[in-house]
C-alpha positions in Angstrom: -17.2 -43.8 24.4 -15.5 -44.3 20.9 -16.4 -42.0 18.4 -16.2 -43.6 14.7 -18.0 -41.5 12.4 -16.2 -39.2 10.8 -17.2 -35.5 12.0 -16.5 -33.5 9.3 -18.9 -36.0 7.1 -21.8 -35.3 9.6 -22.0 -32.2 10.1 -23.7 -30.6 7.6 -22.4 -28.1 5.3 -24.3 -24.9 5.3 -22.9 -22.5 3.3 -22.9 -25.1 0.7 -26.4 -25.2 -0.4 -28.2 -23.5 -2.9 -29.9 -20.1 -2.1 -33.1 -19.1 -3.4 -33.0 -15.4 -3.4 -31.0 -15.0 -6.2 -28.8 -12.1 -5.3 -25.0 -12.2 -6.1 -22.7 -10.6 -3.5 -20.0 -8.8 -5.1 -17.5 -8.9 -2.4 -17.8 -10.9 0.8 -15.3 -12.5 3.2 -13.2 -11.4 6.2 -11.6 -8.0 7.1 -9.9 -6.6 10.3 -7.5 -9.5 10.6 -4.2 -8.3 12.2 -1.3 -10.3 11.9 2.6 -10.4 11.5 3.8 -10.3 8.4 7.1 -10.6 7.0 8.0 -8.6 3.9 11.3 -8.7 1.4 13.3 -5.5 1.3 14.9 -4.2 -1.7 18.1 -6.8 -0.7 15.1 -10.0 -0.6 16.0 -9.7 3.5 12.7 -10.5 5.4 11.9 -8.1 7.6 8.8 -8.4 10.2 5.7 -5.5 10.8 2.2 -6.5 11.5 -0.7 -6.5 8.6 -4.4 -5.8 8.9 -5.7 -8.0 6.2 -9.3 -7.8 4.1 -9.9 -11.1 1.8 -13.1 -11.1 -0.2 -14.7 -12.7 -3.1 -17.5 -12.6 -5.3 -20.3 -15.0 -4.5 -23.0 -16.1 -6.9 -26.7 -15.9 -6.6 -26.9 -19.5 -6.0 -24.9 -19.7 -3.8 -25.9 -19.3 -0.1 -22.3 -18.3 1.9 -18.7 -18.8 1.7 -16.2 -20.2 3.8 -14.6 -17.7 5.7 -12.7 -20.2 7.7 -10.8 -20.7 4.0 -9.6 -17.2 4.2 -7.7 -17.6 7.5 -6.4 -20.8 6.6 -4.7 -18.9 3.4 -2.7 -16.3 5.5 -1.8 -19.0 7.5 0.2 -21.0 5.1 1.8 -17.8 3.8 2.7 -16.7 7.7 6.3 -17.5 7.4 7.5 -16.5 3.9 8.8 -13.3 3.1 6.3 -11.7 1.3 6.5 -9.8 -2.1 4.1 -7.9 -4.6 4.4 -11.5 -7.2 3.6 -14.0 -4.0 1.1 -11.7 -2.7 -0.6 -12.0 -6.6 0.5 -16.0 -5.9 -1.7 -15.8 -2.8 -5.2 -14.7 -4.9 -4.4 -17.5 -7.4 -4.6 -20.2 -5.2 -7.6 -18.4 -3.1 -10.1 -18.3 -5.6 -10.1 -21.9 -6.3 -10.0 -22.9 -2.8 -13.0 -20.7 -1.9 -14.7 -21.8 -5.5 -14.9 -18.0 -6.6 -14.0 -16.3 -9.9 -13.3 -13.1 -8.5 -11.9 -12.0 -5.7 -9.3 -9.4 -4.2 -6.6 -9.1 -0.8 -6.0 -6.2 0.8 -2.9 -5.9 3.7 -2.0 -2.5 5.3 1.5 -2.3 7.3 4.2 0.0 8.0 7.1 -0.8 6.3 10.6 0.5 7.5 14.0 1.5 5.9 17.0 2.3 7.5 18.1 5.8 6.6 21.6 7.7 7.1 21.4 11.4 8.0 22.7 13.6 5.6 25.5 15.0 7.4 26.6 12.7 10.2 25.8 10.0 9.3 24.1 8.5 11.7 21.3 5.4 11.0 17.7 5.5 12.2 14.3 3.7 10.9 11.7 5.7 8.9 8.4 3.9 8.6 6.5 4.5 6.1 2.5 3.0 5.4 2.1 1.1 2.6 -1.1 -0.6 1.1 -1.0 -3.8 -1.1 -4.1 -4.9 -2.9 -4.3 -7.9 -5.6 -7.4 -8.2 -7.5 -8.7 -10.1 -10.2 -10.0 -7.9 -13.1 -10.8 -10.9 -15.4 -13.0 -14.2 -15.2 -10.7 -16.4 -13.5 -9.4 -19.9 -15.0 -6.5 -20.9 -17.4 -5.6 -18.5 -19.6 -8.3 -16.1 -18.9 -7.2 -14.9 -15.2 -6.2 -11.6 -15.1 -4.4 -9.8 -11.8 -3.6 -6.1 -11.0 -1.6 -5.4 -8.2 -2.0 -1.8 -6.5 0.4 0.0 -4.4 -0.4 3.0 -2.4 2.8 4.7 0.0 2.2 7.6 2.1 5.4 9.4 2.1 5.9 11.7 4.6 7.8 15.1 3.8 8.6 18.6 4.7 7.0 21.6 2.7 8.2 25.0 2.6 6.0 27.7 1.4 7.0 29.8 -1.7 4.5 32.4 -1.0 5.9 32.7 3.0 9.7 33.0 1.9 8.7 35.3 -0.7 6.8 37.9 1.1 9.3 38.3 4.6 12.1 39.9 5.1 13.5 36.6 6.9 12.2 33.0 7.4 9.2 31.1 6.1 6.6 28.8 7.5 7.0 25.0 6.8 5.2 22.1 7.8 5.2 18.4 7.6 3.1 17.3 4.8 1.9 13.5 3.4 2.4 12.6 0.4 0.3 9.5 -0.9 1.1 7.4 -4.0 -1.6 5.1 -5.5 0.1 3.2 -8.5 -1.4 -0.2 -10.6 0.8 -2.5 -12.1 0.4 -4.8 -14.3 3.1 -6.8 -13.7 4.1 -7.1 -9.8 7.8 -8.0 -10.8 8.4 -4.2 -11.8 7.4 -3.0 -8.3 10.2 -1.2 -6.7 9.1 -0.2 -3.6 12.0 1.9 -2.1 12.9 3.2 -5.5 9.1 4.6 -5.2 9.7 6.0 -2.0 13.1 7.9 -3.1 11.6 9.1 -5.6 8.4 10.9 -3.9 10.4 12.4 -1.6 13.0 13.8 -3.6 10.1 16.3 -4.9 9.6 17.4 -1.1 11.0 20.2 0.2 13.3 18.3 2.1 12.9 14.2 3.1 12.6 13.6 7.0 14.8 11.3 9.3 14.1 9.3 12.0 16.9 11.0 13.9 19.1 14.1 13.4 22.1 15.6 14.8 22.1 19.3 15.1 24.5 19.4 11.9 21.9 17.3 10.1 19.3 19.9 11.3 21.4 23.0 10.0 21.5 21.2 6.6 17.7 19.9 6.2 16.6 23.5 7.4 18.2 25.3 4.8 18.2 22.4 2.0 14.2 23.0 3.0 14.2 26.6 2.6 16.2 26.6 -1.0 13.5 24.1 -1.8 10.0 25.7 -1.8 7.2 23.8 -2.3 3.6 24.9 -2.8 1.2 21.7 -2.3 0.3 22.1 -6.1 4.0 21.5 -6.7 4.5 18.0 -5.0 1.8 16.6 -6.7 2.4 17.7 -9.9 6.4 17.1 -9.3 5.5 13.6 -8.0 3.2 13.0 -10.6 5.6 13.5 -13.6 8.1 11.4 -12.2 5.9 8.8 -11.1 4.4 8.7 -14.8 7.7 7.4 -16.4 7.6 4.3 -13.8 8.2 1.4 -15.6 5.6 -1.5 -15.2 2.6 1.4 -14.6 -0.5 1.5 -15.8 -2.4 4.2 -13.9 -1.6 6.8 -10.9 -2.8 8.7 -8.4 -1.0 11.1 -6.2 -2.5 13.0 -3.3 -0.5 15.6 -1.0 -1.7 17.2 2.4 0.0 20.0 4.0 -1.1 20.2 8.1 -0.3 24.3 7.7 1.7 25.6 10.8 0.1 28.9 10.7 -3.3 27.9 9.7 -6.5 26.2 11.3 -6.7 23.7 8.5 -4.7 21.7 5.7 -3.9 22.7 2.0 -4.6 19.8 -0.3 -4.0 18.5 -3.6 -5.2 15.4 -6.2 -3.6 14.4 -9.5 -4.4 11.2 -11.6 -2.7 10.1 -14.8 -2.0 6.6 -16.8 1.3 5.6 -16.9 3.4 5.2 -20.0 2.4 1.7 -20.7 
């Protein structure tokens, strides 16, 4: 039997019509969606991890429901391109018409690697790191009005040796491995520097870690550590100065969490600040 009316004509489109409750939903779409991704390094080389993605927007009182197939049919025209912060803003611009929305946001979670060189031999490993993109729009969309924010949040993790421990014995001090997380909001997504951000939160550590050490790297990260103590007041507020001269930022937040080696619990700290915008 030949089929000659057009399907997508008959069917009937649902979410379309008009709703009577008059209720606007801030927020609705799809969340949970897992994915590869590929993402530009510093050097623009495209480097693969795998994204859980969360795309909403805001849906007006008369409206009954969006289209969440819209949503999947977006990531997958961006699949194969090396993703940035300014194509990942790209990707909410051409959402919100498509899905007939004024506001909306994208969220992707990954773990994003660099290569590091051990301090004293030399030798390479991958450190992964767990970063956070979220675009949003902040501003009525349409022409000139549109108005984006992109928001980057790293957790860094570091080593942390305590003042108070090193102070009070006659040799040694307790250290732990402690997580450093960065929230920061650009304005601009050009100005995001994502392993510059990432050098520069761990250079406030005690000592950075390594995916792998030889035992003359371990000499030298053990007693860099211990010349370097840390309280967890003083990452965030060492993070938090240097993050606050950023260029591009417009506000900050900067969390650190020490898992305590000789305690039951963790030690943790919050700072937020505007940037110097």
């Amino acid at each position: 039997m030949n089929v000659t009316i057009d399907s997508a004509i008959a069917m009937p489109d649902v979410q379309s019509r008009a709703d009577a409750r008059h209720v606007p939903i801030q927020r609705v779409g799809v969340r949970r969606v897992r994915q590869p991704m590929l993402v530009a390094d510093a050097q623009g080389k495209a480097n693969p991890t795998v994204a859980e993605f969360e795309l909403t927007v805001a849906l007006p009182a008369e409206s009954k429901g969006t289209h969440m197939s819209r949503f999947l049919a977006l990531l997958e025209t961006y699949r194969d391109h090396a993703m940035t912060p300014v194509l990942f803003c790209e990707m909410l611009e051409k959402m919100l018409p498509l899905l007939n929305a004024e506001r909306g946001d994208i969220t992707a979670k990954f773990p994003y690697f660099i290569n590091k060189t051990a301090p004293v031999s030399g030798v390479q490993s991958l450190m992964d790191y767990e970063l956070t993109w979220v675009v949003r729009s902040t501003d009525k969309a349409g022409g000139n009005n549109t108005s984006l924010e992109f928001e980057l949040t790293v957790l860094v993790p570091v080593t942390s040796l305590c003042p108070c421990s090193k102070e009070i014995s006659d040799y040694g001090a307790h250290n732990q491995r402690s997580h450093i997380i960065v929230t920061a909001v650009y304005s601009d997504p050009q100005q995001v520097d994502i392993e510059g951000l990432i050098r520069l939160i761990e250079q406030q550590a005690s000592s950075e870690l390594w995916g792998l050490l030889k035992r003359t790297d371990e000499k030298y990260v053990t007693e860099y550590a211990y010349d370097n103590p840390k309280f967890v007041e003083d990452l965030v507020r060492d993070v938090a100065v240097n993050v606050k001269a950023v260029e591009g930022l417009a506000r900050y937040t900067v969390s650190a969490e020490n898992f305590e080696s000789i305690h039951n619990h963790s030690a943790y700290a919050v700072v937020h600040g505007e940037g110097l915008l």
